[in-house]
N, C-alpha and C positions, 0 to 999 in steps of 0.2 A: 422547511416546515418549522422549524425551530425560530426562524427569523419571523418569520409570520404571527407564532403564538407570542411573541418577547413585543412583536409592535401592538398585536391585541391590548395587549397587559397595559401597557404604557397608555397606549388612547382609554382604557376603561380606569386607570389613576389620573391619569389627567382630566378623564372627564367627569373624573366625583372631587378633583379640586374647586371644580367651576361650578358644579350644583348644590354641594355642601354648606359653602357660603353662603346661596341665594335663599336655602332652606332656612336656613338659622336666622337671616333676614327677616323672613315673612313668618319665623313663629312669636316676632316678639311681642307682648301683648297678650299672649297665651299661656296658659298653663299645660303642660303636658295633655296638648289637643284638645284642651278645653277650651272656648272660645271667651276672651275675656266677657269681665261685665261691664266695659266700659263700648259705647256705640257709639254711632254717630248723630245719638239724638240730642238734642241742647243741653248745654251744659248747664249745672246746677252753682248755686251759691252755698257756700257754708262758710260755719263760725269757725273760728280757733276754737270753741270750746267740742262743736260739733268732730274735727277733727284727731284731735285728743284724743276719744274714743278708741279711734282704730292704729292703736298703738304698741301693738304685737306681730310676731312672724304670720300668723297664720291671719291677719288684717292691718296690714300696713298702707298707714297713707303719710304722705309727706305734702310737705309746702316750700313752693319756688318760687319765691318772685311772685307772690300774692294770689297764684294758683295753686290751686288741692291735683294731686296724684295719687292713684288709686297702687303701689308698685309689687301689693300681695304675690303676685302672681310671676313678679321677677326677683323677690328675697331670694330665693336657692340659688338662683341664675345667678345672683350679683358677685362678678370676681374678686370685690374684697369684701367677701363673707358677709360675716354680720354688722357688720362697718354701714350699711343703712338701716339697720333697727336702733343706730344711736340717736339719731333724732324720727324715731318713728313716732306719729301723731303731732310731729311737731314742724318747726319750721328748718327745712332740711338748703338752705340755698349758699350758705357759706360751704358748706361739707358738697356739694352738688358744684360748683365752681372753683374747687379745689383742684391744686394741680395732677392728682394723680388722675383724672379723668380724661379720655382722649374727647376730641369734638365730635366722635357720632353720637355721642350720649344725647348730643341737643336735639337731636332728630330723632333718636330711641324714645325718650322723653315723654314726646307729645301722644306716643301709641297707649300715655297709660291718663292721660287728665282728663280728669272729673266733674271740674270746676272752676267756680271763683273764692277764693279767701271773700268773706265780708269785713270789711272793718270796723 
């Protein structure tokens, strides 16, 4: 009996090793089960001056590589703190290609763009 409950235990941790990750996957882009505000309808143009604007925690947008990022909704989320409100409203693509970033960032990324930079 005792072997029984001990191999339970073990398949119900190893089975929220494998579903934990997949969760945290598909929330990104969300805000604490809110659905972003970004869709899948055509993406917009804006100015550098347009995005300037949203250049605080609670409306952060960033620029990479000539594209707007809407990333409000991942500021608390983000593992080095407030280290993305330093180029918040602005152009975030040196600090975004920076080594302490692993590569899923580049595919995290695209769940939050908005647009195109105008030049």
């Amino acid at each position: 009996m005792d072997l029984l409950v001990a191999t339970l235990l073990l398949g119900l941790v190893l089975g929220l090793l494998v579903v934990i990750p997949l969760l945290r996957k598909s929330d990104h882009g969300k805000a604490k089960g809110v659905q972003s505000k970004i869709s899948a309808e055509a993406s917009k143009a804006y100015t550098k001056s347009e995005v300037s604007l949203h250049n605080k925690r609670t409306d952060c947008w960033i620029i990479i590589k000539e594209k707007v990022y809407d990333v409000t909704s991942y500021v608390e989320e983000h593992p080095g703190g407030d280290a993305i409100l330093v180029h918040a409203g602005d152009d975030s693509t040196d600090g975004f290609f920076g080594p302490q970033h692993a590569t899923r960032v580049f595919d995290m990324i695209e769940d939050f763009y908005v647009g195109d930079l105008i030049k």
